[in-house]
LUMFILUM-375639 format. One record per atom (N, C-alpha, C, O): residue number from 0; residue in one letter; atom name; x, y, z. Coordinates in Angstrom, 2 decimals, m for minus. Atoms other than C-alpha are relative to their C-alpha. Layout:
<atoms>
ATOM   n res atom    east   north      up
ATOM NUM   A   CA       X       Y       Z
...
</atoms>
This chain:
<atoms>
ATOM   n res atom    east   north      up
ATOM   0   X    N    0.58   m0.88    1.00
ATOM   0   X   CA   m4.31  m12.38   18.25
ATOM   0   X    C    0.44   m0.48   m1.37
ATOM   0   X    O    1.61   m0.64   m1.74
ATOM   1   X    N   m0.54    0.76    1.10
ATOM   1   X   CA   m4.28  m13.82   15.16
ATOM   1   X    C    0.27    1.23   m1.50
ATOM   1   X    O    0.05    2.41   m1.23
ATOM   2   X    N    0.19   m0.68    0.95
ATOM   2   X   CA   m3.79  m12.20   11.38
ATOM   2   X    C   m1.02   m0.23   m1.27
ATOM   2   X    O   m1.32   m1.33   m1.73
ATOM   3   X    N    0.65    0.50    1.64
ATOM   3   X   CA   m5.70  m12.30    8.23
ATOM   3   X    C    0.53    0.95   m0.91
ATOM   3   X    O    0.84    2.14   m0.85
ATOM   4   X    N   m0.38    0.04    1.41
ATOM   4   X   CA   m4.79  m12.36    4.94
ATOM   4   X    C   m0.75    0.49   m0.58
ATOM   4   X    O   m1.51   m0.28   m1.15
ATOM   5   X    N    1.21   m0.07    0.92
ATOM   5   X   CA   m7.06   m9.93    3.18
ATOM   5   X    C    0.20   m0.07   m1.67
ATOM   5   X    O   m0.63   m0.44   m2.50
ATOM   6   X    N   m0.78   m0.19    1.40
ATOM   6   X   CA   m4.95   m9.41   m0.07
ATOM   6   X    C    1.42   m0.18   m0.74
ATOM   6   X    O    2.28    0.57   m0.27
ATOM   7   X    N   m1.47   m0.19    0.61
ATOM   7   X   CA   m1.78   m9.93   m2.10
ATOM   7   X    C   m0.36    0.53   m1.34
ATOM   7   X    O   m1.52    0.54   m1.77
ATOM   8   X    N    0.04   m0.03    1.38
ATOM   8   X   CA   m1.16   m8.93   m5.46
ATOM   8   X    C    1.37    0.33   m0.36
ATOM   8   X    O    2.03    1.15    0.27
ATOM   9   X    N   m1.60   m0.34    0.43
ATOM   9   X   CA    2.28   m8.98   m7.40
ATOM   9   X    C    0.24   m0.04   m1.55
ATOM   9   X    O   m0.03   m0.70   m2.55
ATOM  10   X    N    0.07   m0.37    2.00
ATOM  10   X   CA    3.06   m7.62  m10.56
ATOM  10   X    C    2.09   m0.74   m0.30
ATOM  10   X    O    2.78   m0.59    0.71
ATOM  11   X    N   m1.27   m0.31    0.15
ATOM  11   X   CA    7.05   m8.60  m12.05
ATOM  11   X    C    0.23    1.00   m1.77
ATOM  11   X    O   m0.23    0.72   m2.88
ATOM  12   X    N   m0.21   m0.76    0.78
ATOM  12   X   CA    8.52   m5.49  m14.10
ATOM  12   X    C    1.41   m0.15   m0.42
ATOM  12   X    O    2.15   m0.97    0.11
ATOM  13   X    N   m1.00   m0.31    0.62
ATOM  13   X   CA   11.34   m4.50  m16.14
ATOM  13   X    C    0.19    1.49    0.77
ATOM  13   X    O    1.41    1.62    0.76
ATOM  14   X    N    0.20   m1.01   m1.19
ATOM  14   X   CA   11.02   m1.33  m13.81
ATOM  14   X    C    1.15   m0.11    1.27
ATOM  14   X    O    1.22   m1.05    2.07
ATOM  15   X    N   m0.71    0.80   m0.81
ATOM  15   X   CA   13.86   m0.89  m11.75
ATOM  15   X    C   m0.05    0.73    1.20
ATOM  15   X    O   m0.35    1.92    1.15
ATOM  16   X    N    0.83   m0.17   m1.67
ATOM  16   X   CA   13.30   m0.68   m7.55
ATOM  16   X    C   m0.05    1.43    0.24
ATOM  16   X    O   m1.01    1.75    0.94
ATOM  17   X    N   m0.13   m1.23   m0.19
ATOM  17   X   CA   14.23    3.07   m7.56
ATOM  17   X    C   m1.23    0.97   m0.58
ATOM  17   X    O   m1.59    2.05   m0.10
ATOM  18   X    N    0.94   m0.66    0.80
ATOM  18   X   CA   11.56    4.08  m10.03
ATOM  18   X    C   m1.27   m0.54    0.81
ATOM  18   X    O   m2.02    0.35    1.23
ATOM  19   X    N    1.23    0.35   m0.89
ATOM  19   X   CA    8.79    2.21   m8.12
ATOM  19   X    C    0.14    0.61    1.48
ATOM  19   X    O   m0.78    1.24    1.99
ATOM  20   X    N   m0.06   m0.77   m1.37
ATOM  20   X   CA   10.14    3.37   m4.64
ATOM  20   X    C   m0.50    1.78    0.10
ATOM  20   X    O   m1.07    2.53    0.89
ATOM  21   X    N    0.21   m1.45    0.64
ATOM  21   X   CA   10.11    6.64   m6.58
ATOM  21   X    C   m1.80    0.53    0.47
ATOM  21   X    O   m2.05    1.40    1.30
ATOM  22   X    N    1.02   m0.17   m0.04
ATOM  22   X   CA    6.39    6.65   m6.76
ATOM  22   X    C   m0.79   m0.32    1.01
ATOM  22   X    O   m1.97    0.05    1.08
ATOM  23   X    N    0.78    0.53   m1.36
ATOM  23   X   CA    5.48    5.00   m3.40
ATOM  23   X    C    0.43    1.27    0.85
ATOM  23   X    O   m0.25    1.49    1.86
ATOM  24   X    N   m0.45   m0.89   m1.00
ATOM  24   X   CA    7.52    8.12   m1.87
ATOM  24   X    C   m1.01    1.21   m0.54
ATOM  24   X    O   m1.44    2.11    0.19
ATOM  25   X    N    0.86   m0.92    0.15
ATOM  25   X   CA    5.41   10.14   m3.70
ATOM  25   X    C   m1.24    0.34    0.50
ATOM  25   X    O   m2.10    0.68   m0.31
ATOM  26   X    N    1.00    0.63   m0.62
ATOM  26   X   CA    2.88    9.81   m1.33
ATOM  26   X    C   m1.48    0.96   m0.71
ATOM  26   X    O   m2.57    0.56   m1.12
ATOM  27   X    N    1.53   m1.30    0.55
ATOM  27   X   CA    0.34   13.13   m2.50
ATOM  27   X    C   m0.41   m0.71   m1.20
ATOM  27   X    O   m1.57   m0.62   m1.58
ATOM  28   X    N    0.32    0.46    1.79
ATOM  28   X   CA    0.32   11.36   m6.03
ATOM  28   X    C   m0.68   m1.54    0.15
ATOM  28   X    O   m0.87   m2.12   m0.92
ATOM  29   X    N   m0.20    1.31    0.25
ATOM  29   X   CA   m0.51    7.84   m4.98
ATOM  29   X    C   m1.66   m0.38   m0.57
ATOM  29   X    O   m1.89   m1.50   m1.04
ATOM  30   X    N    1.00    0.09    0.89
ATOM  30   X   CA   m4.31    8.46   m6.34
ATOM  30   X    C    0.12    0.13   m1.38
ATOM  30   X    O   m0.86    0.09   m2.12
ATOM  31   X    N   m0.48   m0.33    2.11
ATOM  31   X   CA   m2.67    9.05  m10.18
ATOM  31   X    C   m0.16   m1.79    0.01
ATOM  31   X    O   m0.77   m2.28   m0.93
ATOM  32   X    N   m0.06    1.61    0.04
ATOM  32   X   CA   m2.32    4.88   m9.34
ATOM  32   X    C   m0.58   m1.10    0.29
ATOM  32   X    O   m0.49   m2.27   m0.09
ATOM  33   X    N    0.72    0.53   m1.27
ATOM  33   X   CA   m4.57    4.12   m6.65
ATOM  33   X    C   m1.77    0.40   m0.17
ATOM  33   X    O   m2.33    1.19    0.60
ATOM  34   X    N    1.39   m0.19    0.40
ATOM  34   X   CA   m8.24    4.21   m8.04
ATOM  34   X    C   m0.78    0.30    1.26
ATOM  34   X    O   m1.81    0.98    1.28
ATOM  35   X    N    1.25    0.27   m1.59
ATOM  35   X   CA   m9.76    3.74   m4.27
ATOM  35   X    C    0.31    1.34    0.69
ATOM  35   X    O   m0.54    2.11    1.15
ATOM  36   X    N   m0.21   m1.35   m0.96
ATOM  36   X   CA   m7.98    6.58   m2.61
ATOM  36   X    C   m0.34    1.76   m0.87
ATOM  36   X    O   m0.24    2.09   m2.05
ATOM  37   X    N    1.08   m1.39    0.58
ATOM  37   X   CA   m9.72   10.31   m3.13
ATOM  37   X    C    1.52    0.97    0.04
ATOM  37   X    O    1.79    1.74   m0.88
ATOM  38   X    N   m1.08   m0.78   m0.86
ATOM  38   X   CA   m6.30   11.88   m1.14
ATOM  38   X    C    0.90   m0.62    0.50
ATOM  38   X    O    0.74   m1.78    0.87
ATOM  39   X    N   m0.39    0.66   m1.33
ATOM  39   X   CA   m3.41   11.53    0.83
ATOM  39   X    C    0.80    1.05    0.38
ATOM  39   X    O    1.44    1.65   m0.50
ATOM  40   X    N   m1.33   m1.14   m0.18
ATOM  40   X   CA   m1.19   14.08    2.71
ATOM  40   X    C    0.85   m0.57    1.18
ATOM  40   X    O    0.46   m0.82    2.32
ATOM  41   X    N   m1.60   m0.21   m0.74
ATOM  41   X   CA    2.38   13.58    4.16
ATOM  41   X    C    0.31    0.62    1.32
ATOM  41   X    O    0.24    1.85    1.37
ATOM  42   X    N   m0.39   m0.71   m1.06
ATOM  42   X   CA    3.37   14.32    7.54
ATOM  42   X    C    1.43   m0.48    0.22
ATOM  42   X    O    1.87   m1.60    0.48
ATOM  43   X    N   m1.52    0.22   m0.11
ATOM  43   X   CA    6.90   14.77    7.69
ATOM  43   X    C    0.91   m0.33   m0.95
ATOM  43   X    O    0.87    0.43   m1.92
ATOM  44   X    N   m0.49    0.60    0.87
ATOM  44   X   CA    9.52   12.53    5.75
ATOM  44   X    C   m0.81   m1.36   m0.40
ATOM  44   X    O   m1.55   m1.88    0.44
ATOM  45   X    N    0.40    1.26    0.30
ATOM  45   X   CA    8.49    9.26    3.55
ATOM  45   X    C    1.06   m0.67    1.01
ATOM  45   X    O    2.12   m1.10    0.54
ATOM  46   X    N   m1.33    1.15   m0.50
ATOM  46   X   CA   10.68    7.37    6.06
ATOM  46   X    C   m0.56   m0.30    1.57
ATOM  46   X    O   m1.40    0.39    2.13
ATOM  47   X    N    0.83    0.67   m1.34
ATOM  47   X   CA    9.89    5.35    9.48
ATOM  47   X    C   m0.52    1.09    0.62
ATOM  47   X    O   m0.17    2.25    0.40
ATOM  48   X    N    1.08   m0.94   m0.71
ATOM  48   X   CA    7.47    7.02   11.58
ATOM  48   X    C   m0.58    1.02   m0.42
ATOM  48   X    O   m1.15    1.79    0.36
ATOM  49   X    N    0.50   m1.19    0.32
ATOM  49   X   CA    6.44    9.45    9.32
ATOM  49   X    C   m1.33   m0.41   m0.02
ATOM  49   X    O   m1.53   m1.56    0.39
ATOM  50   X    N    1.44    0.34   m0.53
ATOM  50   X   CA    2.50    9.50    9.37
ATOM  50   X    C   m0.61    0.70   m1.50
ATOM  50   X    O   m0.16    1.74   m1.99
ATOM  51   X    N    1.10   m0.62    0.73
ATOM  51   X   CA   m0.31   10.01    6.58
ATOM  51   X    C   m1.24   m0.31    0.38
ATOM  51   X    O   m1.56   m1.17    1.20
ATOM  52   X    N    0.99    0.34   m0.60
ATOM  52   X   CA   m3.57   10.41    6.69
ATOM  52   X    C   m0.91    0.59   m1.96
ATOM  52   X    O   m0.90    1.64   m2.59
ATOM  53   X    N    0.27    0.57    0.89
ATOM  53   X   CA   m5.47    8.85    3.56
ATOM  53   X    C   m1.47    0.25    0.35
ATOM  53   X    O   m1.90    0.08    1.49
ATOM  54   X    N    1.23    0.10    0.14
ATOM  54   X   CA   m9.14    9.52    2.47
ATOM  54   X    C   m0.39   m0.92   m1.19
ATOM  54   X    O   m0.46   m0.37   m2.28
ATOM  55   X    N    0.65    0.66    1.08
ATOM  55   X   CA  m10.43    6.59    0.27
ATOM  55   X    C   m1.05    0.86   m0.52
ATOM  55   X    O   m1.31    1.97   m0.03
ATOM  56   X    N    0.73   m0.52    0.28
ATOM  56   X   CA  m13.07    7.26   m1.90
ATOM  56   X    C   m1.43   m0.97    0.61
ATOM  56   X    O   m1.38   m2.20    0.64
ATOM  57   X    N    1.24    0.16   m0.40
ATOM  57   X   CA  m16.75    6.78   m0.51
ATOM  57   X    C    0.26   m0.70    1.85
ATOM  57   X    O   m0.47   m1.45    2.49
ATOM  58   X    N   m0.01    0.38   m1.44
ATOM  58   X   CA  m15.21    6.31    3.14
ATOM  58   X    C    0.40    0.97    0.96
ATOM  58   X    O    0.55    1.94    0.22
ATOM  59   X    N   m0.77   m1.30   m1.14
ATOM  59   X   CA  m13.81    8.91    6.19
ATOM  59   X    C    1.44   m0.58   m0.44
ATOM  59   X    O    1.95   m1.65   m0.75
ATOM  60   X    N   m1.77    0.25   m0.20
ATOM  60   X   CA  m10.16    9.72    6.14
ATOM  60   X    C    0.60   m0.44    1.27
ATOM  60   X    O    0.30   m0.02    2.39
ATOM  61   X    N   m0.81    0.91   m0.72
ATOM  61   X   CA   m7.76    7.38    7.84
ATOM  61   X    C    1.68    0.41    0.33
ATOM  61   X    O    2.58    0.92   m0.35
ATOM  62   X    N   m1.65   m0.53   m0.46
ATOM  62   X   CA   m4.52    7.89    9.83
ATOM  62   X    C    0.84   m1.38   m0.16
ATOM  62   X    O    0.55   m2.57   m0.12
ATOM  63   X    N   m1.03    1.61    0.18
ATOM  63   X   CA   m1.52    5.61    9.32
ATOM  63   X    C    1.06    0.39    0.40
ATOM  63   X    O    1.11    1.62    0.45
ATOM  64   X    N   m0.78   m0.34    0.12
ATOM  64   X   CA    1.73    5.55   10.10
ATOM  64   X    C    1.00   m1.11   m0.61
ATOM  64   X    O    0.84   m2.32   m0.72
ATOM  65   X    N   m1.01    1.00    0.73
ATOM  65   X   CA    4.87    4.29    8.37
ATOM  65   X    C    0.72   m0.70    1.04
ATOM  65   X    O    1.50   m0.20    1.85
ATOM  66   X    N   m0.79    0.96   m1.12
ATOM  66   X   CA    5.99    1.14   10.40
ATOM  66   X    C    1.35   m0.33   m0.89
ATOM  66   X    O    1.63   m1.51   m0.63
ATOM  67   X    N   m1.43    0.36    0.75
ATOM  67   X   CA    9.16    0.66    8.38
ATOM  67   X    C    0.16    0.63   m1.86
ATOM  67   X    O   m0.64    0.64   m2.79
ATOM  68   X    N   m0.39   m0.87    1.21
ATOM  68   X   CA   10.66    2.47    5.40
ATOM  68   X    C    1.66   m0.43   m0.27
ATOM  68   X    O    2.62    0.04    0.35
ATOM  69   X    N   m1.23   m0.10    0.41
ATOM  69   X   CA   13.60    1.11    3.60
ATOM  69   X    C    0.46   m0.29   m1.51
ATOM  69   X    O    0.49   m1.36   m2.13
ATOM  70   X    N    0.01   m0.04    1.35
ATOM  70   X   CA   14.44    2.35    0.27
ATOM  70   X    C    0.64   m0.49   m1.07
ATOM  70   X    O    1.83   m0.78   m1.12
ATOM  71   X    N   m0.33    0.86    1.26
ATOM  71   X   CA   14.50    0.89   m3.05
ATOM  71   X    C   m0.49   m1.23    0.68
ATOM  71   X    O   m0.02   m2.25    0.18
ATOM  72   X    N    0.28    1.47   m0.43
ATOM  72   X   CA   12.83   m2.01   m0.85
ATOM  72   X    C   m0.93   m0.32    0.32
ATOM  72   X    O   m1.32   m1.46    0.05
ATOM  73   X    N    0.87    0.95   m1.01
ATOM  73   X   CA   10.03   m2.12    1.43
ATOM  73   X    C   m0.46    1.70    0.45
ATOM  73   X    O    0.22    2.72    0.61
ATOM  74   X    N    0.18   m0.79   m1.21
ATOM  74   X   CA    7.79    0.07    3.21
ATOM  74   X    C   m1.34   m0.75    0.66
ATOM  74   X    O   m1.75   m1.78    0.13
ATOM  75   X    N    0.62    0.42   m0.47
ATOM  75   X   CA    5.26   m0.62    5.37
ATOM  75   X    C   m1.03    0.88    0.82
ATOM  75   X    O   m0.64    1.24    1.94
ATOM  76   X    N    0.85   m1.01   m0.86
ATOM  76   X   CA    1.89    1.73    6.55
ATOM  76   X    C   m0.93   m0.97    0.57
ATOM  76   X    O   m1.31   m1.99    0.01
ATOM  77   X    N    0.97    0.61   m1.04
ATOM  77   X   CA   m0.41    0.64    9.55
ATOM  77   X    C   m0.99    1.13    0.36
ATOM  77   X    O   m0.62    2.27    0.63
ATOM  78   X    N    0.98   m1.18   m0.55
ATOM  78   X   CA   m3.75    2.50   10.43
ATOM  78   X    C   m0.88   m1.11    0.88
ATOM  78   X    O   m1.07   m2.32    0.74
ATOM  79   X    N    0.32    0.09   m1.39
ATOM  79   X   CA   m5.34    2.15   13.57
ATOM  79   X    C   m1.63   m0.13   m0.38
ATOM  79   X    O   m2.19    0.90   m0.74
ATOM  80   X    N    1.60    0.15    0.01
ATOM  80   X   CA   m9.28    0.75   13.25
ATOM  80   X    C   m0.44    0.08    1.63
ATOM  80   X    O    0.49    0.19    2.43
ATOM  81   X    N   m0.04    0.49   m1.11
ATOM  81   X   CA  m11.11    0.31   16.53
ATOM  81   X    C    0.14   m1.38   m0.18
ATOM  81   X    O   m0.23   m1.93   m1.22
ATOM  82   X    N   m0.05    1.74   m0.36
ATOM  82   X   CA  m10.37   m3.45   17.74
ATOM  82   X    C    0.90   m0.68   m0.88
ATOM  82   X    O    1.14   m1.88   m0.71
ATOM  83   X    N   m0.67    0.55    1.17
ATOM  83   X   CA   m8.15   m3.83   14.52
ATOM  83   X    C    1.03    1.04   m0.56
ATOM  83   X    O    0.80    2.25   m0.55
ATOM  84   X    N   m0.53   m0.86    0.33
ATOM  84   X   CA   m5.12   m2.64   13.02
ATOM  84   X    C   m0.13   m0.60   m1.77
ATOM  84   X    O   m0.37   m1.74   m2.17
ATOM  85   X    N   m0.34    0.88    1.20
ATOM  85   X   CA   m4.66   m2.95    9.31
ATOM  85   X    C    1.42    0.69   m0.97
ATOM  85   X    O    1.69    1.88   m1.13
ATOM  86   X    N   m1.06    0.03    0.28
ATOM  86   X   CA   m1.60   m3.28    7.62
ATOM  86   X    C    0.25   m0.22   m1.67
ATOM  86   X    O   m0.01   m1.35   m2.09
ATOM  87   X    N   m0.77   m0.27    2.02
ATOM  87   X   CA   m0.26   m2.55    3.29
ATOM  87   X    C    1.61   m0.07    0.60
ATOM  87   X    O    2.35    0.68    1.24
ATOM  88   X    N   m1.54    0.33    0.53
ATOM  88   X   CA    2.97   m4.45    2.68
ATOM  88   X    C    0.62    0.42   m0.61
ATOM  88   X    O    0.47   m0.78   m0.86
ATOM  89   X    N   m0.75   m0.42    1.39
ATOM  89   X   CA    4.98   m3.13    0.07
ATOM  89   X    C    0.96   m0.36   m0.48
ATOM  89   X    O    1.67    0.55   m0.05
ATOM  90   X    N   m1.12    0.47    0.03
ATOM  90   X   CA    7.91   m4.72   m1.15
ATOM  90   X    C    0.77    0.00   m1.58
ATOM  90   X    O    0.08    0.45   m2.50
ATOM  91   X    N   m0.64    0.07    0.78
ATOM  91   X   CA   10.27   m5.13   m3.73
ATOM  91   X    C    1.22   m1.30   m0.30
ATOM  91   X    O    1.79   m1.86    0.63
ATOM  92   X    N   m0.98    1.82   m0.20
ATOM  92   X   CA   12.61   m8.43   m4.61
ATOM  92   X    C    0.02    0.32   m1.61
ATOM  92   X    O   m0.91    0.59   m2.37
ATOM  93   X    N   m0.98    0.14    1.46
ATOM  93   X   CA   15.05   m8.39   m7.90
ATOM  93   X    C    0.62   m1.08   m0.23
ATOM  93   X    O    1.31   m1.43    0.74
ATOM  94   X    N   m0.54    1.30    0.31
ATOM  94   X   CA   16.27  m11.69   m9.63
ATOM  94   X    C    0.05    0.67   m1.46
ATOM  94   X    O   m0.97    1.04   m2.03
ATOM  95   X    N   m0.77    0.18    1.21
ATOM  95   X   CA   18.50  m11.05  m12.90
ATOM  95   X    C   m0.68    2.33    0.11
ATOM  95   X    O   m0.72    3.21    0.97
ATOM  96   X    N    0.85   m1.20    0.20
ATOM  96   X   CA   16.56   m7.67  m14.77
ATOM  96   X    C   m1.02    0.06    0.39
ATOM  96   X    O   m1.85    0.87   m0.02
ATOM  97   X    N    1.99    0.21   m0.24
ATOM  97   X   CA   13.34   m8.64  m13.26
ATOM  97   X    C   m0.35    0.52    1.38
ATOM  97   X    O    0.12    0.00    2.39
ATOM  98   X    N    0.33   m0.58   m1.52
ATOM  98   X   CA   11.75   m6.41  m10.33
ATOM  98   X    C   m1.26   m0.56    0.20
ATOM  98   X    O   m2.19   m0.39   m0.58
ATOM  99   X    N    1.08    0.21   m0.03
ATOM  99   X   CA    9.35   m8.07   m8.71
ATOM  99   X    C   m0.64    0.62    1.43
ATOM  99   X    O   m0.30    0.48    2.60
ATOM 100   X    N    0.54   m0.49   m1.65
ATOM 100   X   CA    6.88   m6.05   m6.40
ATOM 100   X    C   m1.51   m0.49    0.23
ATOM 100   X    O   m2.40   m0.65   m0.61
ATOM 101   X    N    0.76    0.27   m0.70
ATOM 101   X   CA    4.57   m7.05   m3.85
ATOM 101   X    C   m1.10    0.68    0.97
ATOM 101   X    O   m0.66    0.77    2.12
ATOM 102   X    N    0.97   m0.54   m0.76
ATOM 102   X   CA    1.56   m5.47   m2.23
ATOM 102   X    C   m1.02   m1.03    0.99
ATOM 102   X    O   m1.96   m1.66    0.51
ATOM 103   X    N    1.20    0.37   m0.84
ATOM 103   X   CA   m0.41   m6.89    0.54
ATOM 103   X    C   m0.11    0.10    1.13
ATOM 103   X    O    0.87    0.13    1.87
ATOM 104   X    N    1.16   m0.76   m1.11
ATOM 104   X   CA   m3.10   m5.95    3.26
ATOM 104   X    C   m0.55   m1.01    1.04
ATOM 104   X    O   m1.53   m1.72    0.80
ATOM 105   X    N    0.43    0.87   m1.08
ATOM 105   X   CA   m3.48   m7.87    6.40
ATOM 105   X    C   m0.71    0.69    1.24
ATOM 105   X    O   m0.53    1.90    1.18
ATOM 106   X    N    0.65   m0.35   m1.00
ATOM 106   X   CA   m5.64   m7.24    9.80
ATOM 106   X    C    0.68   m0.62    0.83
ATOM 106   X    O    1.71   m1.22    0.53
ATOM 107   X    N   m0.30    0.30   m1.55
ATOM 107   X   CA   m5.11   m8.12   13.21
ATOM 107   X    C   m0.46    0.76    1.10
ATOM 107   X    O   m0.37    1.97    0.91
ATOM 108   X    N    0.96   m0.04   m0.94
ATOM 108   X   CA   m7.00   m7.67   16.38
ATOM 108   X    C   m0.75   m0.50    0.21
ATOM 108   X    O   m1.09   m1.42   m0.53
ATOM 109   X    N    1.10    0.68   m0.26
ATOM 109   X   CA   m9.68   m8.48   18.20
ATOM 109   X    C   m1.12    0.41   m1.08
ATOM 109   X    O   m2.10   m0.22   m0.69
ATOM 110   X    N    1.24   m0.56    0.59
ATOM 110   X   CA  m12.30   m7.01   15.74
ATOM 110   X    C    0.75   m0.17   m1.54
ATOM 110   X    O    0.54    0.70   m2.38
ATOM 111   X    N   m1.07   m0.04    1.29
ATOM 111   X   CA   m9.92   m7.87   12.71
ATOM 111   X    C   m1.05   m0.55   m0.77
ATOM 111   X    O   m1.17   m0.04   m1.88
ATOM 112   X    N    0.61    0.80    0.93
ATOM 112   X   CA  m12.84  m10.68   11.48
ATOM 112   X    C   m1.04    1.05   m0.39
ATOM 112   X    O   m1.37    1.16   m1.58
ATOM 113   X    N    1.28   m1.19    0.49
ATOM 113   X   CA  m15.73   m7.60   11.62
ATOM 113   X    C    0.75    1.15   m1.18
ATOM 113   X    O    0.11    1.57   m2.15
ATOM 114   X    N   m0.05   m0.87    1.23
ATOM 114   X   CA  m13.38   m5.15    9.49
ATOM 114   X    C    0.73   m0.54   m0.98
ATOM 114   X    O    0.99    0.20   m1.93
ATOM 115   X    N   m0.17    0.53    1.10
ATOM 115   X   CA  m12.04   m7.41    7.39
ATOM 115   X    C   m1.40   m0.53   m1.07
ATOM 115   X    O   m1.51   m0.27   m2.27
ATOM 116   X    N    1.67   m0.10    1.00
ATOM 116   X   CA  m16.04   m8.61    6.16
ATOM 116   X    C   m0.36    1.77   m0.10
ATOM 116   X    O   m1.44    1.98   m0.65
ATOM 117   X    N    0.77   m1.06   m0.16
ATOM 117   X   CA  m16.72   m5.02    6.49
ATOM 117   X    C    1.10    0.65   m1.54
ATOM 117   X    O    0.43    1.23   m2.39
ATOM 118   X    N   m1.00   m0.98    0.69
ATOM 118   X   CA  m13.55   m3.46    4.05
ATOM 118   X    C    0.61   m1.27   m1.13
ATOM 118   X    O    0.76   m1.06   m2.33
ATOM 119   X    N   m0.30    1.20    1.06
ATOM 119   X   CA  m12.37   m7.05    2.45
ATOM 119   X    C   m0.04    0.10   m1.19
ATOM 119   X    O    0.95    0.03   m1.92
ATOM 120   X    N    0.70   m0.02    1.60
ATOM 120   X   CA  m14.18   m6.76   m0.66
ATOM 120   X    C    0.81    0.91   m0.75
ATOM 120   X    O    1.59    0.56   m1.64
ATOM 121   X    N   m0.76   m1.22    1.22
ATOM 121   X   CA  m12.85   m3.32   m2.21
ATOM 121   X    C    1.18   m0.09    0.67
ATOM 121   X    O    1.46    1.10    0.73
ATOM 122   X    N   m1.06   m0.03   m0.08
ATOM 122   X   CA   m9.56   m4.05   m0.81
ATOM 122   X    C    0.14   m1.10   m0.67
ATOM 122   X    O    1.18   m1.29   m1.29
ATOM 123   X    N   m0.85    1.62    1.51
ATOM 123   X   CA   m9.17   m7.33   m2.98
ATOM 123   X    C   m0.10    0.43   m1.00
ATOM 123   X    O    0.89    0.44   m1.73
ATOM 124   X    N    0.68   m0.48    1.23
ATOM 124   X   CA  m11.49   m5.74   m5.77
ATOM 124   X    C    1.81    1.11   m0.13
ATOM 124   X    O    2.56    0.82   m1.06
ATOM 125   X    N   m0.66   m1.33    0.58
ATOM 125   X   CA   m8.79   m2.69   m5.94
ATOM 125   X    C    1.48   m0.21   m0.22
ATOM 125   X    O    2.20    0.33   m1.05
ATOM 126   X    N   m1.83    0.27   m0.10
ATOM 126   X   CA   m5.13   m4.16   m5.06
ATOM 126   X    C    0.90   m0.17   m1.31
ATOM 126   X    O    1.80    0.65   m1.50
ATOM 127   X    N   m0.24    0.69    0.92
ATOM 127   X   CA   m4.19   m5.99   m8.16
ATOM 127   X    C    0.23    1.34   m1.16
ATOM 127   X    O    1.28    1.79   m1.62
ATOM 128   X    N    0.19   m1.17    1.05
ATOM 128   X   CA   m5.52   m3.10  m10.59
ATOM 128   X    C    1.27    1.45    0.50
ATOM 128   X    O    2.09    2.10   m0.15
ATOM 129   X    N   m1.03   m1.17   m0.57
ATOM 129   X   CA   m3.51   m0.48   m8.55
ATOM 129   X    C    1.43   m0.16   m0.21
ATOM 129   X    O    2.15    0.80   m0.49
ATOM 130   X    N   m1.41    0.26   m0.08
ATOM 130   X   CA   m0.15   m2.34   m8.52
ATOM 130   X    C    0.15    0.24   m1.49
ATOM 130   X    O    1.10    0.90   m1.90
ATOM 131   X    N   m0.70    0.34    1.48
ATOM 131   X   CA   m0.45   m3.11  m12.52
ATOM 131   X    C    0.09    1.64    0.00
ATOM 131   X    O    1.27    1.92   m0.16
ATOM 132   X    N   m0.12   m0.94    0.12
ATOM 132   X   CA   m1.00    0.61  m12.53
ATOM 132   X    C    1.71    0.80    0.12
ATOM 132   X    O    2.50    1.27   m0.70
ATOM 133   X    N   m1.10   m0.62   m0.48
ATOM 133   X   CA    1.80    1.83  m10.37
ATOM 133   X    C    1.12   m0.90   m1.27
ATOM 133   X    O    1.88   m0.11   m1.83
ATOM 134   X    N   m1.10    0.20    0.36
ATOM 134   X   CA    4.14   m0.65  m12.41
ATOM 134   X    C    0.08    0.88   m1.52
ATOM 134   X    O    1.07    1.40   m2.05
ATOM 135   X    N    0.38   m0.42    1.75
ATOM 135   X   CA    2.60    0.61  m16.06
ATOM 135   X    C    0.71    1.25    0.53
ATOM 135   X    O    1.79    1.16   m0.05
ATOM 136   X    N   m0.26   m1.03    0.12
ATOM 136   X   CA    3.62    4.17  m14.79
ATOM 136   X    C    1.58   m0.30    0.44
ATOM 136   X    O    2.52    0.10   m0.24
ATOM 137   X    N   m2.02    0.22   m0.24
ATOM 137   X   CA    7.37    3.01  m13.10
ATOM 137   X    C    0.63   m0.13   m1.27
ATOM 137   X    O    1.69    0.48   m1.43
ATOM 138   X    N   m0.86    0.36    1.32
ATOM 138   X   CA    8.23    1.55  m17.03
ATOM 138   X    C   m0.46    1.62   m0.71
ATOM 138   X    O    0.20    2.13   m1.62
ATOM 139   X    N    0.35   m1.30    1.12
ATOM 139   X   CA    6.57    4.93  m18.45
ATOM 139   X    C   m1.35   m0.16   m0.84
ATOM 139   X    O   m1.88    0.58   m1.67
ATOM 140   X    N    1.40    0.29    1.25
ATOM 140   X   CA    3.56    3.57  m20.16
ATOM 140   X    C   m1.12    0.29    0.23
ATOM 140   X    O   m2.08   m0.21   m0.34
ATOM 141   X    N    0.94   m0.54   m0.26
ATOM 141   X   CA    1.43    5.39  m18.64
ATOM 141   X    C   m0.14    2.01    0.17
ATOM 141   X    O   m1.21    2.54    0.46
</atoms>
């Protein structure tokens, strides 16, 4: 079963990992950052196995759950397609004052090549814009 690569995007801030983790835990808020998503609500804690379930905009709402959660660092949500799972990286990596974070969206499964042409597009189109977002609001400038 192979993966694909549908997206990266990486912003580096003056923003430091707590203030961005800050806002990824915020999960109800992550449309203030996240142009594509309509919703999202929280089941449980932001922390491994907790579960949301995300309505983009102009698509059905989607279940996910958090495959790894470790703060000030990394998390990691997976939602369940048929034939495909797809997967948002999240990360964080510091060198001197400089935070640099990482977003990206991979597939896998058998049906990974049909919803990746099928979802591909506005997940590249949207990634990039979302992160500069989230970082513009971690420094305050937003």
């Amino acid at each position: 079963m192979s993966m694909i690569n549908i997206a990266t995007a990486t912003k580096t801030t003056i923003a430091k990992p707590s203030q961005i983790f800050k806002l990824w835990a915020d999960v109800e808020h992550w449309p203030v950052w996240d142009d594509s998503i309509e919703w999202v609500k929280l089941s449980g804690q932001f922390a491994t196995g907790g579960k949301t379930k995300l309505k983009p905009k102009g698509g059905p709402a989607v279940k996910s759950v958090l495959a790894s959660v470790e703060v000030d660092k990394s998390f990691v949500d997976v939602s369940s397609l048929p034939g495909a799972k797809l997967t948002f990286n999240h990360t964080i990596s510091v060198t001197g004052a400089k935070t640099t974070v990482t977003h990206q969206v991979t597939m896998s499964g058998l049906m990974a090549v049909f919803w990746a042409k099928v979802m591909g597009a506005n997940l590249r189109s949207g990634l990039q814009p979302a992160l500069n977002k989230l970082v513009n609001l971690a420094e305050g400038n937003e």
